[in-house]
C-alpha positions as CSV (number, residue, x, y, z in Angstrom):
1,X,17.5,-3.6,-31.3
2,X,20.0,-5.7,-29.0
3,X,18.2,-5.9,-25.0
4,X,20.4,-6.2,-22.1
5,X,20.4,-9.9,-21.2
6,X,19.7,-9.3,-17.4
7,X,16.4,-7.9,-18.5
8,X,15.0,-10.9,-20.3
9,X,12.4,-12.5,-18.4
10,X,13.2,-15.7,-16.8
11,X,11.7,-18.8,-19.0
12,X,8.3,-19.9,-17.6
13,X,7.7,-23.0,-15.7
14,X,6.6,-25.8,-17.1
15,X,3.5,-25.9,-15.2
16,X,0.8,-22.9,-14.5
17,X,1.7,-22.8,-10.4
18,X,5.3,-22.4,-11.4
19,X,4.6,-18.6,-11.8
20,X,1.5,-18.8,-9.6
21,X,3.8,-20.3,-7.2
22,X,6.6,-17.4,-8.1
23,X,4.1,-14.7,-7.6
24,X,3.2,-16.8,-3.7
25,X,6.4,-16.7,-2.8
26,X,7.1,-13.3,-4.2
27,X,4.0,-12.0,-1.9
28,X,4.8,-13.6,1.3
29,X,8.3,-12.5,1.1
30,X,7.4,-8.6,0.2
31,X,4.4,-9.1,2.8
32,X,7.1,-10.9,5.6
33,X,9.6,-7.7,5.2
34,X,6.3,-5.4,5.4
35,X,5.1,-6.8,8.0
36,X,9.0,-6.2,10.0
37,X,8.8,-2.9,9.3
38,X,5.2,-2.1,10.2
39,X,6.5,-3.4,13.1
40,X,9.1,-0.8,13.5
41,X,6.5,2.1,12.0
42,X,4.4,1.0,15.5
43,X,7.0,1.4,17.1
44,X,8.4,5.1,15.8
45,X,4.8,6.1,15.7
46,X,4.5,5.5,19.2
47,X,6.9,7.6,20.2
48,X,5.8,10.5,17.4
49,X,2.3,10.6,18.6
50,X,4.0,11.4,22.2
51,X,6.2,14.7,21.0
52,X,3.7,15.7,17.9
53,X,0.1,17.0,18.0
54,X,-3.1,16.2,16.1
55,X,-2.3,19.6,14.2
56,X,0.8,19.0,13.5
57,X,0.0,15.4,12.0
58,X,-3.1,17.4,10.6
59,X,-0.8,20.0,8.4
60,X,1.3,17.4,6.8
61,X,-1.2,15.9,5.7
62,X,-3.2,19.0,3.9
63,X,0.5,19.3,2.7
64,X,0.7,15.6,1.3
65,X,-2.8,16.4,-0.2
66,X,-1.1,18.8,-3.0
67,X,2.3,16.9,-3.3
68,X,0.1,13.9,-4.2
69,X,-1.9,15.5,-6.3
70,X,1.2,16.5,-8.5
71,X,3.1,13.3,-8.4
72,X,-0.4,11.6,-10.1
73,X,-0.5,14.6,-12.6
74,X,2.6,13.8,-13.9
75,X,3.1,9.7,-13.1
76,X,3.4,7.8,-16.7
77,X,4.1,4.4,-14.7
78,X,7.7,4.2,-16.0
79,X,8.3,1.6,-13.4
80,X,5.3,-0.6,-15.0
81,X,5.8,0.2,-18.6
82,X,9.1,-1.3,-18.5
83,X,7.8,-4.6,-16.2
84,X,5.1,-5.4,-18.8
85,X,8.0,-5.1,-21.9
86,X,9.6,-8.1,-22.6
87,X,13.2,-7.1,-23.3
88,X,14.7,-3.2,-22.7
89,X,17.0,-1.3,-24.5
90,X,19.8,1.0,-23.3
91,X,17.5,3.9,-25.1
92,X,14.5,2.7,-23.7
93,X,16.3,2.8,-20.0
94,X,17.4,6.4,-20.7
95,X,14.3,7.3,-21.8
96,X,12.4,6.6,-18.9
97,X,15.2,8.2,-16.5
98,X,15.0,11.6,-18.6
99,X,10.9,11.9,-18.4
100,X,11.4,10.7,-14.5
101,X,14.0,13.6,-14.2
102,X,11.7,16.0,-16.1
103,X,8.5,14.9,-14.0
104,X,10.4,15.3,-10.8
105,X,11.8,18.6,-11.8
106,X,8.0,20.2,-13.2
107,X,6.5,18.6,-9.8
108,X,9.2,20.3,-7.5
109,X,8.5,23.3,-9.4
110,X,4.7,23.5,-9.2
111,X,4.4,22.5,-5.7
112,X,6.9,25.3,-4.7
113,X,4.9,27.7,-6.3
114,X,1.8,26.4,-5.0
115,X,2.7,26.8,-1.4
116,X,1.0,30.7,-1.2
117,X,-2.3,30.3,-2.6
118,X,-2.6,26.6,-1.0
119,X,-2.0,28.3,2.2
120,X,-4.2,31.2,2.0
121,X,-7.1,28.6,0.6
122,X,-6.8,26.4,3.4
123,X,-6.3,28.6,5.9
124,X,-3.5,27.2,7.2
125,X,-0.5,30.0,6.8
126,X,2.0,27.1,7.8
127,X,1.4,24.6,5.3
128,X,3.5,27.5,2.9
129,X,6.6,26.4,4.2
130,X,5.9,22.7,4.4
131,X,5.2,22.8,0.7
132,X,8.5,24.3,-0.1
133,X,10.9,21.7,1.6
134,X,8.4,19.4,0.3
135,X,8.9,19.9,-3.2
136,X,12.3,18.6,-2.8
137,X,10.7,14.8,-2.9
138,X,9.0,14.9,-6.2
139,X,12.6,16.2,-7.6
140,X,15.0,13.1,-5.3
141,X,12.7,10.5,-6.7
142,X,12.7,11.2,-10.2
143,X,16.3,10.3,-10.0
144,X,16.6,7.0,-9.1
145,X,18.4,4.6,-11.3
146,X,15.1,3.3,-13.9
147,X,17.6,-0.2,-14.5
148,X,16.6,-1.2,-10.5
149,X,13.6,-2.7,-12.1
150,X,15.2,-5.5,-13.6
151,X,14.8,-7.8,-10.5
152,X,11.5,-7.1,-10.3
153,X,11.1,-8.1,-13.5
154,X,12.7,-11.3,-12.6
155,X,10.5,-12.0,-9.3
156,X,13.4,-11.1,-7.4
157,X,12.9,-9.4,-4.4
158,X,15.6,-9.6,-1.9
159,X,17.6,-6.6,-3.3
160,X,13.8,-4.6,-3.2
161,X,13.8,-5.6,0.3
162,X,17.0,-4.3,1.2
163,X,16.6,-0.5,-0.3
164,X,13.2,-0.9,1.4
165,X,14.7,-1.8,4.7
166,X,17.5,1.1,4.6
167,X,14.9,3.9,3.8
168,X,12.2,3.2,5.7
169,X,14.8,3.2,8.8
170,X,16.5,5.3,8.1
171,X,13.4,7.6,7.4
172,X,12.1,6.7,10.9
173,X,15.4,7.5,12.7
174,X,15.4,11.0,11.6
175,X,12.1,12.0,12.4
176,X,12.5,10.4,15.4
177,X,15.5,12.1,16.2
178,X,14.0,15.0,14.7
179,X,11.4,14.9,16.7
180,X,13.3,14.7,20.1
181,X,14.6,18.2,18.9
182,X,12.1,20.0,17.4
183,X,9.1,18.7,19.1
184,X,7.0,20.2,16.3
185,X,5.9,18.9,12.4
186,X,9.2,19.5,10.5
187,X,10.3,16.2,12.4
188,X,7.7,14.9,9.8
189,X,9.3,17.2,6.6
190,X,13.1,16.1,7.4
191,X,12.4,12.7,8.0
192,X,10.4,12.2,4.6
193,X,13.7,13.8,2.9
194,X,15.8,11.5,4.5
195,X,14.1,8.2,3.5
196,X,13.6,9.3,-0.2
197,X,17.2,10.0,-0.5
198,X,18.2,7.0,0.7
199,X,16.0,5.3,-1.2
200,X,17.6,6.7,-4.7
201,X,21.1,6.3,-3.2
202,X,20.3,3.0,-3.0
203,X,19.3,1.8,-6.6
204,X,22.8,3.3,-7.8
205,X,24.4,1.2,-5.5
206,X,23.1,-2.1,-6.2
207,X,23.3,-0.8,-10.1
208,X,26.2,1.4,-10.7
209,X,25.6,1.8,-14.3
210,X,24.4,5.0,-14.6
211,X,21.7,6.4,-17.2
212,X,22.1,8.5,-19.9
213,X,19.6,11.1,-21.2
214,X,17.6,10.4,-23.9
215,X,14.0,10.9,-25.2
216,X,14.0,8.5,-28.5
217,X,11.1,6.3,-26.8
218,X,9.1,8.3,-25.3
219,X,5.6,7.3,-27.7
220,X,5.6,4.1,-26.1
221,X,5.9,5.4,-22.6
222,X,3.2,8.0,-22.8
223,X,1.2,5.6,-24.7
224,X,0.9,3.0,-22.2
225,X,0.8,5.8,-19.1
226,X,-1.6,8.1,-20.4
227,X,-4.8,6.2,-19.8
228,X,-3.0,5.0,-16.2
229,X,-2.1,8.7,-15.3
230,X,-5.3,9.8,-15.9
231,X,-6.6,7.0,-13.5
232,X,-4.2,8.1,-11.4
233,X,-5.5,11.3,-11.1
234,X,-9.4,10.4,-11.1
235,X,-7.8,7.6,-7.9
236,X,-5.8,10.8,-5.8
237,X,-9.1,12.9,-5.8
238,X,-10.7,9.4,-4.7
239,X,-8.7,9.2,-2.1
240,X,-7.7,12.6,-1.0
241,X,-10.8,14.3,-1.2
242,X,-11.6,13.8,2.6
243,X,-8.2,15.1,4.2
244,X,-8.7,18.5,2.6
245,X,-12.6,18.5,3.2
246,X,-11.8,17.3,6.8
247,X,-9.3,19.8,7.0
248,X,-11.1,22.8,5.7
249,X,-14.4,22.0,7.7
250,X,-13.1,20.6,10.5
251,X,-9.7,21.8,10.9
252,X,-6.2,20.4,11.4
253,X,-6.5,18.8,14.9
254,X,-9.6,16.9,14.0
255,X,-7.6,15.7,10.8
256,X,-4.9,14.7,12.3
257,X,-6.8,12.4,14.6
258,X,-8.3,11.0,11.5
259,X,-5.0,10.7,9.7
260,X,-3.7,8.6,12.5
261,X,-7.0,6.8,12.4
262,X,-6.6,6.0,8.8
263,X,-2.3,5.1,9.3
264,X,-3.1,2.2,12.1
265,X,-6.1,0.9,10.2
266,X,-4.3,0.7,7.1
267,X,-0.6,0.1,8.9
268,X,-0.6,-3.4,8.2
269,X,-3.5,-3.8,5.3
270,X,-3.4,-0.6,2.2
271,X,0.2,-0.7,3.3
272,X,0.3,-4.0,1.7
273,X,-1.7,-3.5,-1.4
274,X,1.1,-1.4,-3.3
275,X,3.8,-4.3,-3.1
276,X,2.1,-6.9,-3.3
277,X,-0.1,-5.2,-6.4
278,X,3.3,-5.1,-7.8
279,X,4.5,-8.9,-7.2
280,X,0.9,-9.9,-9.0
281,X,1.7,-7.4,-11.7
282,X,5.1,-8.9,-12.1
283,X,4.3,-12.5,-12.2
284,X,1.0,-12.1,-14.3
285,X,3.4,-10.1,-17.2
286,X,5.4,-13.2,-17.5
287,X,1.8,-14.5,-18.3
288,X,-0.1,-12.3,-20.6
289,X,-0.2,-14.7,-23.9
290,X,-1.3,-17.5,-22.2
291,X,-5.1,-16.8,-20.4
292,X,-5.2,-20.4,-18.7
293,X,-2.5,-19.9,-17.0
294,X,-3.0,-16.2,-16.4
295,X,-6.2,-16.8,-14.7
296,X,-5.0,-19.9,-13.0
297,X,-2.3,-17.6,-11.1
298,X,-4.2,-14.6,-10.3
299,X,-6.7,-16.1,-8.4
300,X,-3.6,-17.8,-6.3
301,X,-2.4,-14.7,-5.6
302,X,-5.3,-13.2,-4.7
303,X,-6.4,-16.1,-2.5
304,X,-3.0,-15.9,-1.2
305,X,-3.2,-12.1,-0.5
306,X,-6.9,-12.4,1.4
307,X,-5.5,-15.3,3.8
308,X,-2.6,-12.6,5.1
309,X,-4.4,-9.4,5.3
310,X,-8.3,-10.6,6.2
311,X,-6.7,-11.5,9.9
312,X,-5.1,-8.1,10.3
313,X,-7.8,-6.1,9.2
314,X,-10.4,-8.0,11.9
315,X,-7.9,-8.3,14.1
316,X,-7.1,-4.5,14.0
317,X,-10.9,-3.7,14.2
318,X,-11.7,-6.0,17.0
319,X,-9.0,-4.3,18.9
320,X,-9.1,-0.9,17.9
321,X,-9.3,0.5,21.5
322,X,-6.4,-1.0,22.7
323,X,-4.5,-0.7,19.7
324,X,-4.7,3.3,19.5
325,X,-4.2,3.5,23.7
326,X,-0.9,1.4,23.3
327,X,0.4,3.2,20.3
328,X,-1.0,7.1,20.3
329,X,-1.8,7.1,24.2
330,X,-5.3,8.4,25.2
331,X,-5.1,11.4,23.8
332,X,-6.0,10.4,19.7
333,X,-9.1,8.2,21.3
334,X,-11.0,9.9,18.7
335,X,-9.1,7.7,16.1
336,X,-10.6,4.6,17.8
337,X,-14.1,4.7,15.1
338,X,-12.0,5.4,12.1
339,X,-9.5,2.1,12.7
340,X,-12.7,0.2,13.9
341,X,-14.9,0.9,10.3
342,X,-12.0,1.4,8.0
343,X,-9.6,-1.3,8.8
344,X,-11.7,-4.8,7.7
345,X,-13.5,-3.2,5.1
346,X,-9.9,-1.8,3.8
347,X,-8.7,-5.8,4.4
348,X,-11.6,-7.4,2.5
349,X,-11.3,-4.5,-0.8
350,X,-7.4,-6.5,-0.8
351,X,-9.3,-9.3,-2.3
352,X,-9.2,-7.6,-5.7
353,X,-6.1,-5.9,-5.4
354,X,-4.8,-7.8,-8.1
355,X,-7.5,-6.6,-10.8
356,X,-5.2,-3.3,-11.7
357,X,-2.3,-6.0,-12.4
358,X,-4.3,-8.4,-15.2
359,X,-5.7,-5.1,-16.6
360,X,-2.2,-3.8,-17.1
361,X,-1.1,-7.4,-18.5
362,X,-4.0,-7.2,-20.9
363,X,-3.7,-4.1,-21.9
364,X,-6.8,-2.6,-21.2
365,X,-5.6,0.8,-19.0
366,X,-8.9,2.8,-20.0
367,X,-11.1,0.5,-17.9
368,X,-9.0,1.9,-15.1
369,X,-9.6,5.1,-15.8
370,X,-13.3,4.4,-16.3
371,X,-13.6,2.7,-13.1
372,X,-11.9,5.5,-11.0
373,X,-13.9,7.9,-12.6
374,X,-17.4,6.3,-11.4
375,X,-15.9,5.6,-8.5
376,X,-15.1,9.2,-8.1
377,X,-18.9,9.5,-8.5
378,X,-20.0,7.7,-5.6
379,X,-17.5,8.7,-3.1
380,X,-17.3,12.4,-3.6
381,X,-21.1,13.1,-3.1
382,X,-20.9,10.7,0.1
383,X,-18.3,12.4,1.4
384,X,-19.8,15.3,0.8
385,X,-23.5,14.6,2.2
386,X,-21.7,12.1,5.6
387,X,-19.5,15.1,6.8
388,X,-22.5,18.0,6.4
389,X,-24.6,15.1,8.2
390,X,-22.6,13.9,11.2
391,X,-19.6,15.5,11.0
392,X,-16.4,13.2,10.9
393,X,-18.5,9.8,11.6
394,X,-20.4,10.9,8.1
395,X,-16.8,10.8,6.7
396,X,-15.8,7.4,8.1
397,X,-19.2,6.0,6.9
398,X,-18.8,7.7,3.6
399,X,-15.6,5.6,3.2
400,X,-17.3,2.3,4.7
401,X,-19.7,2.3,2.0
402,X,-17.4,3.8,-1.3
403,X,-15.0,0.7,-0.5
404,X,-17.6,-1.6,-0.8
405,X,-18.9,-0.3,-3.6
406,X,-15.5,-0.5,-5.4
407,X,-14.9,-4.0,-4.4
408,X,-18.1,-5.0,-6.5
409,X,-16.9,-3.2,-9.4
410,X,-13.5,-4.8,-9.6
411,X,-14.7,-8.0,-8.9
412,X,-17.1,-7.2,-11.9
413,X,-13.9,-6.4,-13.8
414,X,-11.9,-9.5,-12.6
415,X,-15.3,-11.5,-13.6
416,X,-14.8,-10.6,-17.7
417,X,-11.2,-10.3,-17.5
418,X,-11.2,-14.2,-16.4
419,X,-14.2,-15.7,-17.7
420,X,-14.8,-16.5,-14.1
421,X,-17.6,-16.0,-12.0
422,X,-18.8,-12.4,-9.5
423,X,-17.6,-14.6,-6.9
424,X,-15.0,-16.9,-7.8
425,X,-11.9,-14.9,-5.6
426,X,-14.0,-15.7,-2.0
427,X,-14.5,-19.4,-3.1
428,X,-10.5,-19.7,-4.0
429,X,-10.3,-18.0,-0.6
430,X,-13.2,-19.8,1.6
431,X,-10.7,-21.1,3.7
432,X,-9.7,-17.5,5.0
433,X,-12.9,-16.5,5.3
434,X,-14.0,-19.4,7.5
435,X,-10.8,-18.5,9.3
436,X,-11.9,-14.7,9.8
437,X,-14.9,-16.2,10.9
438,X,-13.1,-17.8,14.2
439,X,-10.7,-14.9,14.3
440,X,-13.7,-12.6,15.0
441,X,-15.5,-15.0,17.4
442,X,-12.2,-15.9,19.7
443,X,-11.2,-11.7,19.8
444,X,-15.3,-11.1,21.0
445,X,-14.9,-13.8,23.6
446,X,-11.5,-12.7,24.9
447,X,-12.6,-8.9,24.6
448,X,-15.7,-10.0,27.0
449,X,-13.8,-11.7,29.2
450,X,-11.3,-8.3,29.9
451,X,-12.2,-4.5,31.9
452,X,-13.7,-2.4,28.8
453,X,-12.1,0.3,27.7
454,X,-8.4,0.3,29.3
455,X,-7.2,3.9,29.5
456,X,-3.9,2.6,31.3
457,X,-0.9,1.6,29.1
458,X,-0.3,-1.7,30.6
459,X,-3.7,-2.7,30.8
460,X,-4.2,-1.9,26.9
461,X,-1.2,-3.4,26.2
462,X,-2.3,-6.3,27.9
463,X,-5.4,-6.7,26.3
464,X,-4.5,-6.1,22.9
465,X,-2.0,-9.3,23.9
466,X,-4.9,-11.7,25.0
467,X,-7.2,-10.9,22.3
468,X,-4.8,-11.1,19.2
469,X,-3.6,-14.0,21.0
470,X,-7.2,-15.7,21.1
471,X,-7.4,-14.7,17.2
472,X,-4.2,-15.5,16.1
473,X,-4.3,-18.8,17.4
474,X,-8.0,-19.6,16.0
475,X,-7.0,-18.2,12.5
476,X,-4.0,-20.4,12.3
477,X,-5.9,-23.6,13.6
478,X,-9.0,-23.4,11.8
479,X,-6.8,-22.3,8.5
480,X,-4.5,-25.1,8.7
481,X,-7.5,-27.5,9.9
482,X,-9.6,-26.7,6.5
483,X,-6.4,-26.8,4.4
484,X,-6.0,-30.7,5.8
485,X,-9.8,-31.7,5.6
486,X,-9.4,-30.5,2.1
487,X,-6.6,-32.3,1.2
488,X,-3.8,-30.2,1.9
489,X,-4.1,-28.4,-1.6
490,X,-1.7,-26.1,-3.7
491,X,-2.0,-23.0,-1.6
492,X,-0.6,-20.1,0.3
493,X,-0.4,-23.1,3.6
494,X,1.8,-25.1,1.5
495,X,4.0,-21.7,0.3
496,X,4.5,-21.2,4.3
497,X,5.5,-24.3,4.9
498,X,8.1,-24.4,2.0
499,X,9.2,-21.1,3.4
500,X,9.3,-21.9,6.7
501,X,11.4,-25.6,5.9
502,X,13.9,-23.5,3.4
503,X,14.8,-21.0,6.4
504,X,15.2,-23.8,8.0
505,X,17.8,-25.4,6.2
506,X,19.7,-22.4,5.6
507,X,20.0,-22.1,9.1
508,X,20.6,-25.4,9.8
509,X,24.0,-26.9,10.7
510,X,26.6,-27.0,8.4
């Protein structure tokens, strides 16, 4: 069968850092437009957590718990069946729009019908209606345009960008707006709509060809998703597990201050992993028959990942006080412990975000499934045990100690995948953790040198300036002082630099 031409990956470098170098420069541009628009999230979120309630933060989120829930029931990874093939057919491309549609039309469904006995087991009578406008999501994604993955599959990025941009924006300036006018939760519901259907708008318009309906492949689609979906699901309950155990023993206003806890701590870091999981996955595919050179670029990435995301996730712990004051106001103080725990355990667990993306490459979904499933094992129980112990601190240590726990088993799985050693990913990535090191001592300094515990705006504000000024400034010194003393290596300093010097001269005088 004839494959459309633009779909063909592009022909590998000559050398093993020309996709290691791809995937780099891939990452630090997804990160850079990520990092823009946490920016702008801070920002909207600011003003949300000013007009919204804990409860009202805390009954979207027992209303995400079930929307979740169904979008991993019936998630084939479409999207990463068709990175991972080397050329797609017209049939192929219809295929995976018709089982999207049909996903997105059984997932609308289910949730809709859901919404009663949900409510009534929660206890939460409103979450009915939340589920029901809700349900239009799963049905508005599985309609985007499945040929918008062909420049991913050629490490190209800026059209990604822009549909990112537009939705996530757009998204924000409706609940905002929303929010002005409602003043309750379904600023939250509208605003979600908004940004989804902007986002499907959008792959039409930078690929008009529309697709047809069609259901000749779908063997090799369930065949690579199954093992993946049912990872999916094993993952959800993984994750999910403590917002509706939080919200059912706790209630909706303590889970909303965890929920905005868990957003700031993972605003800048877990936001991170999904994209830039996807860059690895999309570089390392262009790699999977040749292991040297596999290996060779993973552990760039993942160096490359650690030295952007290790810095926020201290940074974001060491200033946790300030951080939730400036942003939330004193009211959500009680998501100070939750951003201080979670956030640099959530940064250092980035270090093997890359281990789902060589698994896929290889082949070898079922270890992902077996890996969330034992996974599954530990953090349940601990969940489990930490909130019938201490209450919501039991939860936050429960998570402190899972995450750790899955880091050593996917750097166990990145250990036989590679041939490398347990270890290998911090020693590509010493320089970062030197780095960290500094970070963490220049934020303590400044921190002791400022009134604790600012309840005032300005004051917050200010110190949140002076100690991620302090770190900042000692990351980036010691980092680029390391990178010289050791020779000024091939690296994610020398993929700055080039990106730096190429704005540059695009902006230079003509």
């Amino acid at each position: 069968m004839d494959s459309d031409d633009p779909d063909r990956p592009p022909a590998l470098p000559p050398r093993a850092e020309g996709v290691g170098g791809a995937v780099a420069a891939g990452a630090v541009l997804m990160v850079g437009a990520r990092f823009v628009l946490r920016f702008l999230s801070i920002f909207s979120l600011a003003i949300l957590a000013r007009l919204l309630t804990p409860a009202d933060y805390g009954l979207i989120a027992l209303a995400l718990v079930v929307l979740g829930l169904l979008e991993v029931l019936t998630n084939l990874e479409l999207t990463s069946a068709l990175i991972r093939k080397p050329g797609i057919t017209a049939a192929e491309y219809d295929t995976a729009f018709t089982l999207s549609a049909l996903r997105g039309t059984l997932s609308a469904a289910v949730v809709a019908g859901l919404a009663l006995p949900y409510a009534a087991f929660t206890g939460e009578v409103g979450v009915a209606a939340v589920l029901v406008w809700l349900a239009l999501v799963p049905l508005i994604d599985g309609l985007r345009n499945p040929r918008f993955v062909r420049f991913e599959k050629a490490l190209s990025y800026r059209r990604e960008i822009t549909v990112l941009f537009a939705a996530r924006v757009g998204g924000a300036a409706a609940t905002v707006g929303f929010a002005f006018l409602w003043r309750d939760h379904w600023a939250l519901v509208a605003g979600a709509l908004v940004e989804r259907s902007i986002w499907c708008a959008m792959t039409y318009v930078f690929v008009p060809q529309r697709p047809g309906l069609s259901l000749s492949a779908w063997r090799e689609f369930v065949a690579f998703g199954g093992w993946l979906t049912g990872a999916g699901i094993v993952n959800f309950l993984n994750y999910k597990a403590d917002t509706l155990i939080i919200g059912r023993e706790l209630g909706t206003a303590t889970l909303g201050q965890y929920n905005m806890g868990d957003q700031m701590a993972t605003m800048a870091t877990n936001q991170l992993a999904a994209p830039l999981s996807r860059t690895i996955y999309s570089g390392l595919a262009s790699l999977a028959h040749d292991r040297a050179r596999l290996t060779a670029a993973y552990y760039k990435a993942q160096a490359g990942v650690l030295a952007v995301v290790l810095p926020i996730g201290l940074g974001s712990a060491l200033a946790a006080h300030e951080i939730v004051v400036v942003v939330a106001g004193p009211p959500w103080l009680a998501a100070v412990p939750v951003v201080q725990f979670i956030a640099p355990v959530i940064a250092v667990g980035l270090m093997t975000s890359g281990v789902q993306a060589i698994v896929m490459v290889e082949g070898q979904t079922r270890t992902l499934f077996w890996r969330s499933l034992f996974l599954l094992g530990i953090r349940l129980p601990a969940i489990v045990l930490g909130i019938w112990a201490l209450g919501l601190m039991g939860v936050i240590y429960a998570r402190v100690f899972s995450s750790l726990v899955q880091t050593g088993v996917n750097l166990e799985i990145a250990r036989r995948l590679t041939g490398g050693g347990f270890f290998t990913p911090f020693r590509a990535a010493w320089r970062s953790l030197v780095a960290g090191g500094a970070l963490a001592g220049a934020m303590l300094a400044a921190g002791a040198a400022l009134p604790a515990a600012p309840l005032g705006f300005a004051a917050a504000l200010t110190g949140l300036g002076v100690k991620l000024g302090a770190g900042g400034l000692a990351y980036g010194v010691v980092h680029l002082g390391l990178w010289q003393a050791a020779g000024r290596p091939d690296g994610v300093e020398r993929k700055l630099g080039d990106l730096v010097r190429r704005i540059i001269r695009r902006r230079g005088p003509r």
